[in-house]
N, CA and C atoms as a LAMMPS dump frame, in Angstrom:
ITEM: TIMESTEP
0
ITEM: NUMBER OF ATOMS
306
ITEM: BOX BOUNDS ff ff ff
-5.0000000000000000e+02 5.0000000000000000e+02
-5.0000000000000000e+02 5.0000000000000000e+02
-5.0000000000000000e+02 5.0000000000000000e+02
ITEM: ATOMS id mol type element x y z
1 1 1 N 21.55 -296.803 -418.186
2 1 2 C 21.78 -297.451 -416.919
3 1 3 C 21.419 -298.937 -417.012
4 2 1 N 20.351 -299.085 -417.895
5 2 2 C 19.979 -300.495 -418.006
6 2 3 C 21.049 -301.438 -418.399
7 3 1 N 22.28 -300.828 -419.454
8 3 2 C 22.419 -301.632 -420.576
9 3 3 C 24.047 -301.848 -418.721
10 4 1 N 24.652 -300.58 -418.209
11 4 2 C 25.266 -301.13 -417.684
12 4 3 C 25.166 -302.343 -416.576
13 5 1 N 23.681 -302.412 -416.432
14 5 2 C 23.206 -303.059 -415.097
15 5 3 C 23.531 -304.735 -415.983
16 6 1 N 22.931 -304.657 -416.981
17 6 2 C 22.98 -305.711 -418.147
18 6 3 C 24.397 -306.341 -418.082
19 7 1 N 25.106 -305.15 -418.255
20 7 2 C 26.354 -305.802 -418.608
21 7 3 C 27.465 -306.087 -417.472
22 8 1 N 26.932 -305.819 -416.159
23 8 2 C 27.614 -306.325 -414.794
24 8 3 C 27.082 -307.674 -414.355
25 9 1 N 25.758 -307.748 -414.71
26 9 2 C 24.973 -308.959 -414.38
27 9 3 C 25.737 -310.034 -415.109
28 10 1 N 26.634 -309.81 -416.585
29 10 2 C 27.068 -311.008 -417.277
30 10 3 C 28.744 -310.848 -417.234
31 11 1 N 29.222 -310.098 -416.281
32 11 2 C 30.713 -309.843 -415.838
33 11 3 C 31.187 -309.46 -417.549
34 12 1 N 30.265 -308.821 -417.882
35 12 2 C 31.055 -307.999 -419.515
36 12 3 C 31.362 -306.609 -419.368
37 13 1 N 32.874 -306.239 -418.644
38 13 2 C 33.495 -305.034 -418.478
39 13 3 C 33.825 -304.296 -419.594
40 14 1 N 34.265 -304.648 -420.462
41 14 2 C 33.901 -303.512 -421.411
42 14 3 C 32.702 -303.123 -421.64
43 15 1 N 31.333 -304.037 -421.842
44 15 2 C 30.502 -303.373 -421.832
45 15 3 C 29.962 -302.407 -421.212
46 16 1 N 30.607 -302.841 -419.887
47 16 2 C 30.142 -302.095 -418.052
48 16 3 C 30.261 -301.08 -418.03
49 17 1 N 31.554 -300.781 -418.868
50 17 2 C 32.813 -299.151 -418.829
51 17 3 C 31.955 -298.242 -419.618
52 18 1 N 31.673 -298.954 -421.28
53 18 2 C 31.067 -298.274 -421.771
54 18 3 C 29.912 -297.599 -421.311
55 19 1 N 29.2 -298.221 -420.816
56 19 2 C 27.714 -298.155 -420.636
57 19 3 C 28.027 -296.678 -419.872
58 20 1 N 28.853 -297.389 -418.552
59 20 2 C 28.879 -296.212 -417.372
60 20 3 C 29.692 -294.997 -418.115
61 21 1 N 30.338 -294.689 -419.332
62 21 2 C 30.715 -293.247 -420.011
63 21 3 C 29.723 -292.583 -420.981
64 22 1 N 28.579 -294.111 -420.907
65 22 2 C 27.437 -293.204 -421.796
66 22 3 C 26.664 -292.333 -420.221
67 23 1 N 26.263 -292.814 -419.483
68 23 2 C 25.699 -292.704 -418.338
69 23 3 C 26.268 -291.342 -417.808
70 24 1 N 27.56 -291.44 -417.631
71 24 2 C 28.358 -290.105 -417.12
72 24 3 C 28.156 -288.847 -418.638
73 25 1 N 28.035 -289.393 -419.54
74 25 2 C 27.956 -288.154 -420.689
75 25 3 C 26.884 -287.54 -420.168
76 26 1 N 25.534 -288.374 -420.361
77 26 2 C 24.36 -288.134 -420.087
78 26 3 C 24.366 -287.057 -418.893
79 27 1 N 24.896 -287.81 -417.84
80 27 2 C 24.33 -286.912 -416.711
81 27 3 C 25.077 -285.593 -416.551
82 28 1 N 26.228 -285.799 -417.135
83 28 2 C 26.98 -284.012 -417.39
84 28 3 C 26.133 -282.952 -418.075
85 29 1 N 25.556 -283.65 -419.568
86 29 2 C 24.577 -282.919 -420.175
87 29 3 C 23.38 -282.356 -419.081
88 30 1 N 22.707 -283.195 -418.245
89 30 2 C 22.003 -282.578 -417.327
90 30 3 C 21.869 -281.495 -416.821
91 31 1 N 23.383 -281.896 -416.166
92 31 2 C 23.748 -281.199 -414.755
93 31 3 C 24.176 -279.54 -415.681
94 32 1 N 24.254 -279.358 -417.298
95 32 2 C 25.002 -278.077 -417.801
96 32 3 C 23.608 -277.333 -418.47
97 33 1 N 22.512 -278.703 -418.243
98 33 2 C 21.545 -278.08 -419.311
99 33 3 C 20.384 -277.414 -418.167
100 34 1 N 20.347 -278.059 -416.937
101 34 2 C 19.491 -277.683 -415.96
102 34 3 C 19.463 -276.167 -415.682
103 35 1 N 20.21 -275.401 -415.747
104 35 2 C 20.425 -274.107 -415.209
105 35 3 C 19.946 -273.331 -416.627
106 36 1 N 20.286 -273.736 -417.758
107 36 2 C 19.21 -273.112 -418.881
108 36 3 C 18.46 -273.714 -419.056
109 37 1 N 17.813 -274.675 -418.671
110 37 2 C 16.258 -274.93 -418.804
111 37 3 C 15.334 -273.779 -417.616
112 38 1 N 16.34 -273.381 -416.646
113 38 2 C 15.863 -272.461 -415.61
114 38 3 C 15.56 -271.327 -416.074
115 39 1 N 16.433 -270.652 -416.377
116 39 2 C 16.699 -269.414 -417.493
117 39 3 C 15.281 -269.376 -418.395
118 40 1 N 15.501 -270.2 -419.018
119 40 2 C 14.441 -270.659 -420.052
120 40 3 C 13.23 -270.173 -419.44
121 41 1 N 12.606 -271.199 -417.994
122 41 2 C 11.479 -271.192 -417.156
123 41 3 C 11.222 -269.663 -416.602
124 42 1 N 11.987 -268.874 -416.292
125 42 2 C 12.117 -267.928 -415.611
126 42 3 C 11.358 -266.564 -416.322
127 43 1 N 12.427 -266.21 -417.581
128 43 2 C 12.16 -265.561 -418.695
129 43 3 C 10.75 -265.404 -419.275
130 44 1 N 10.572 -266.755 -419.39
131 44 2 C 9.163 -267.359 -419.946
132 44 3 C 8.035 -266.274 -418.709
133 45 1 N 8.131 -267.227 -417.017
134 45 2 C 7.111 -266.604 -416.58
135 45 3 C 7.512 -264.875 -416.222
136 46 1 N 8.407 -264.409 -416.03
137 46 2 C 8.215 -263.15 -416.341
138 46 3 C 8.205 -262.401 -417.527
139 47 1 N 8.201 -262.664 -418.255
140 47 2 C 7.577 -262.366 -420.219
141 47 3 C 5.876 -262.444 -419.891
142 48 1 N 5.657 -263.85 -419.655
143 48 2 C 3.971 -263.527 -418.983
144 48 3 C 3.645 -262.572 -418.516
145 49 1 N 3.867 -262.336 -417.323
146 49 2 C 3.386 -260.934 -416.186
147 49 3 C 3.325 -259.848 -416.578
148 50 1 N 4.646 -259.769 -417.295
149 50 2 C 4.981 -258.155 -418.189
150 50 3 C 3.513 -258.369 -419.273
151 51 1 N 3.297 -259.103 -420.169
152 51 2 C 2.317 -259.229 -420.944
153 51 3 C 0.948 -258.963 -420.62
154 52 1 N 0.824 -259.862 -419.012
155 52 2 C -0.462 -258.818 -418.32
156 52 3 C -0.691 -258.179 -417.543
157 53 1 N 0.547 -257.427 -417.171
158 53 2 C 0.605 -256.048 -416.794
159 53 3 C -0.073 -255.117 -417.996
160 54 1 N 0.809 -255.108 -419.147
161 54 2 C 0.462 -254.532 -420.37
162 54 3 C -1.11 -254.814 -420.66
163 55 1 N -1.759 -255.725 -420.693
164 55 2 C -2.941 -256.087 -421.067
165 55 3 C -3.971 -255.292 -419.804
166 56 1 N -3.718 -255.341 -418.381
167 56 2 C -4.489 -254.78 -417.499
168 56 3 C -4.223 -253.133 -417.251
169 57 1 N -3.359 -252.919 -417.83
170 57 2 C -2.497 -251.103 -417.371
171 57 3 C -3.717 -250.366 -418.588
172 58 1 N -4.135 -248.995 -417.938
173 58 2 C -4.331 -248.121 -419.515
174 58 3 C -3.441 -247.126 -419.18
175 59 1 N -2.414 -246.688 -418.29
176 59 2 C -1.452 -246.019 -418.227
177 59 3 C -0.536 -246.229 -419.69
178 60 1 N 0.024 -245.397 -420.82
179 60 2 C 0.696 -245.416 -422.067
180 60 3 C 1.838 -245.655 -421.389
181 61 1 N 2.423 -244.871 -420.522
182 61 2 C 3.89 -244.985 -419.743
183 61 3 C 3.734 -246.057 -418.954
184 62 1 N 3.133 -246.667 -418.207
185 62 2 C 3.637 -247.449 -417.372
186 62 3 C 3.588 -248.951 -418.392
187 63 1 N 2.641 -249.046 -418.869
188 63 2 C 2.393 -250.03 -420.476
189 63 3 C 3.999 -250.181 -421.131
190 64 1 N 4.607 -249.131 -421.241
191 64 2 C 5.959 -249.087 -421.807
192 64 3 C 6.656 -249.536 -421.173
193 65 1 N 6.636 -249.305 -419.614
194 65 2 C 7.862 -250.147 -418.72
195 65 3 C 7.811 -251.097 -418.661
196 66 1 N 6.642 -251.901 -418.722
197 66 2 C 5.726 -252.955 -418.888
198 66 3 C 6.091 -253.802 -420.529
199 67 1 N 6.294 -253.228 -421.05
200 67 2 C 6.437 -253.571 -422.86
201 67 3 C 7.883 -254.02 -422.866
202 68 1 N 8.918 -252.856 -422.626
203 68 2 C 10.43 -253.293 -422.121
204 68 3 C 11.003 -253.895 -421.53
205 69 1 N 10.072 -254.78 -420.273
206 69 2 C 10.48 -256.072 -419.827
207 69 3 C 10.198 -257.183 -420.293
208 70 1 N 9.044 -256.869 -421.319
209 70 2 C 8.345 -258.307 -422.143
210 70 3 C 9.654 -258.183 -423.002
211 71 1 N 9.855 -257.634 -423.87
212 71 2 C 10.615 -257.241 -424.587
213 71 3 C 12.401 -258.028 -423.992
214 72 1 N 12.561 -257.73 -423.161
215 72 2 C 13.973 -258.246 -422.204
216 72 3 C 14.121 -259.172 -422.236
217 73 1 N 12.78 -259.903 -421.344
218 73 2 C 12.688 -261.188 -421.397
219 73 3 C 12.51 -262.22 -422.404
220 74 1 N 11.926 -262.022 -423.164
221 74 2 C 11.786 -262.395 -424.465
222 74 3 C 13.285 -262.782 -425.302
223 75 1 N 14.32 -261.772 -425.19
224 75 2 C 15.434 -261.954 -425.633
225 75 3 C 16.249 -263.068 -424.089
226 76 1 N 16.202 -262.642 -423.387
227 76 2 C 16.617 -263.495 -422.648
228 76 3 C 16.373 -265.04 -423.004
229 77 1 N 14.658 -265.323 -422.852
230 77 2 C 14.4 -266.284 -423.31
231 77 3 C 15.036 -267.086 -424.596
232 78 1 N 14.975 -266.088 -425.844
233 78 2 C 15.819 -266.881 -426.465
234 78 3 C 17.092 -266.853 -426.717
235 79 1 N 17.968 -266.405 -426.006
236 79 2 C 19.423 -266.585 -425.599
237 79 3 C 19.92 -267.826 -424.704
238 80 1 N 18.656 -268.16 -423.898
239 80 2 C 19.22 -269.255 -423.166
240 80 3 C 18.903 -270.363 -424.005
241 81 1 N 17.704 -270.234 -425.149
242 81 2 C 17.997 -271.088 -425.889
243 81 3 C 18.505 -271.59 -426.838
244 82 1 N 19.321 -270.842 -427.104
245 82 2 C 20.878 -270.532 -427.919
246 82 3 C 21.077 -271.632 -427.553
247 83 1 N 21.415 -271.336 -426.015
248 83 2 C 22.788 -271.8 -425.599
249 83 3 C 22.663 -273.345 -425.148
250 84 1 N 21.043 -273.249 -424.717
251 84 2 C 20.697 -274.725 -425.025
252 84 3 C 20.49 -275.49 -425.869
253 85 1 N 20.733 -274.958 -427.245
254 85 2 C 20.699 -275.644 -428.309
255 85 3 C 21.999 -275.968 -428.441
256 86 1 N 23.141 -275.39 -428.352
257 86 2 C 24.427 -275.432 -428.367
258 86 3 C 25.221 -276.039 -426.915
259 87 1 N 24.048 -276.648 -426.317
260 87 2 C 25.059 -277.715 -425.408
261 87 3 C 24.294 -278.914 -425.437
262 88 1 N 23.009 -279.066 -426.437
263 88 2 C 22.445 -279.678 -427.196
264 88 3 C 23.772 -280.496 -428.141
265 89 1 N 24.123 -280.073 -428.555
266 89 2 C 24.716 -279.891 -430.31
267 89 3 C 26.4 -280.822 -429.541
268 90 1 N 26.684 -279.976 -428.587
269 90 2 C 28.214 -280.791 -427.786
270 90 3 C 27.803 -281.682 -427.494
271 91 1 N 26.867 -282.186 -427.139
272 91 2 C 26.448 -283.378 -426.388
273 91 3 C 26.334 -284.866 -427.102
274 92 1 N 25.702 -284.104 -428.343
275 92 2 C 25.966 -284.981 -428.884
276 92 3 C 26.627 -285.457 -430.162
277 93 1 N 27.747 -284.552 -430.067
278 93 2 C 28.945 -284.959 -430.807
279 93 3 C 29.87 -285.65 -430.129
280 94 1 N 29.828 -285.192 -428.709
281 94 2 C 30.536 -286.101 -427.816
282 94 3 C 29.918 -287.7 -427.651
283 95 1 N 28.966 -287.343 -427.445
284 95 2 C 28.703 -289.075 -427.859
285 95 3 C 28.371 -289.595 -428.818
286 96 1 N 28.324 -289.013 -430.158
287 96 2 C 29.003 -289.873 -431.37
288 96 3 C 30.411 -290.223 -431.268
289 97 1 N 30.566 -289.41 -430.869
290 97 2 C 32.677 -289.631 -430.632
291 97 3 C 32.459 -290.456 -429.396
292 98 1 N 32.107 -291.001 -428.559
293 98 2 C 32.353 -291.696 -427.644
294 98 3 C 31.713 -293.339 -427.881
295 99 1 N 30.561 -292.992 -428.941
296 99 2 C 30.297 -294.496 -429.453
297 99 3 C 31.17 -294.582 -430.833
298 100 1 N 31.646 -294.287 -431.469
299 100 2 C 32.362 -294.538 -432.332
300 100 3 C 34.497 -294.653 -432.258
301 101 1 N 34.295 -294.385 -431.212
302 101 2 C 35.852 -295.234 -430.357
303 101 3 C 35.513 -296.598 -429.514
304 102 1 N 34.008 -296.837 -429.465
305 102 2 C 33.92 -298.222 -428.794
306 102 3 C 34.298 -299.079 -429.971
């Protein structure tokens, strides 16, 4: 944002354009990565709970229902970070490709 503010202040429109398609990359990445960083957050604190459920239960069975959601979540957890690694990875191939057509 700086570099476009930079480059309106000195009426340098190409720079302006550019700046503002790095700016718009950026904030797409956000706006696709926010909902698995949620995922992420979510997983995480219920993986906790299940963990001390398990830790406070001496029930063997209920410990197990308890084990199978740590267990869930856990994969959940790292599925969303798959997928956040992999919109990681678009992101910024798109903006190598978008600084290397400037």
């Amino acid at each position: 944002m700086t570099e476009a503010t930079n480059a309106k202040e000195l009426n340098d429109d190409a720079a302006y354009n550019f700046a503002q398609q790095k700016v718009e990359l950026f904030t797409k990445q956000l706006n696709e990565s926010n909902p698995l960083l949620t995922k992420i957050s979510d997983a995480m604190t219920k993986e906790g709970m299940a963990r001390d459920k398990i830790t406070a239960l001496e029930d063997h069975e209920e410990c197990m229902k308890w084990r199978t959601i740590m267990e869930s979540e856990s994969l959940a957890k790292a599925h969303a970070n798959q997928e956040l690694m992999e919109c990681n990875a678009k992101y910024q191939k798109l903006m190598k490709e978008l600084r290397e057509s400037h």
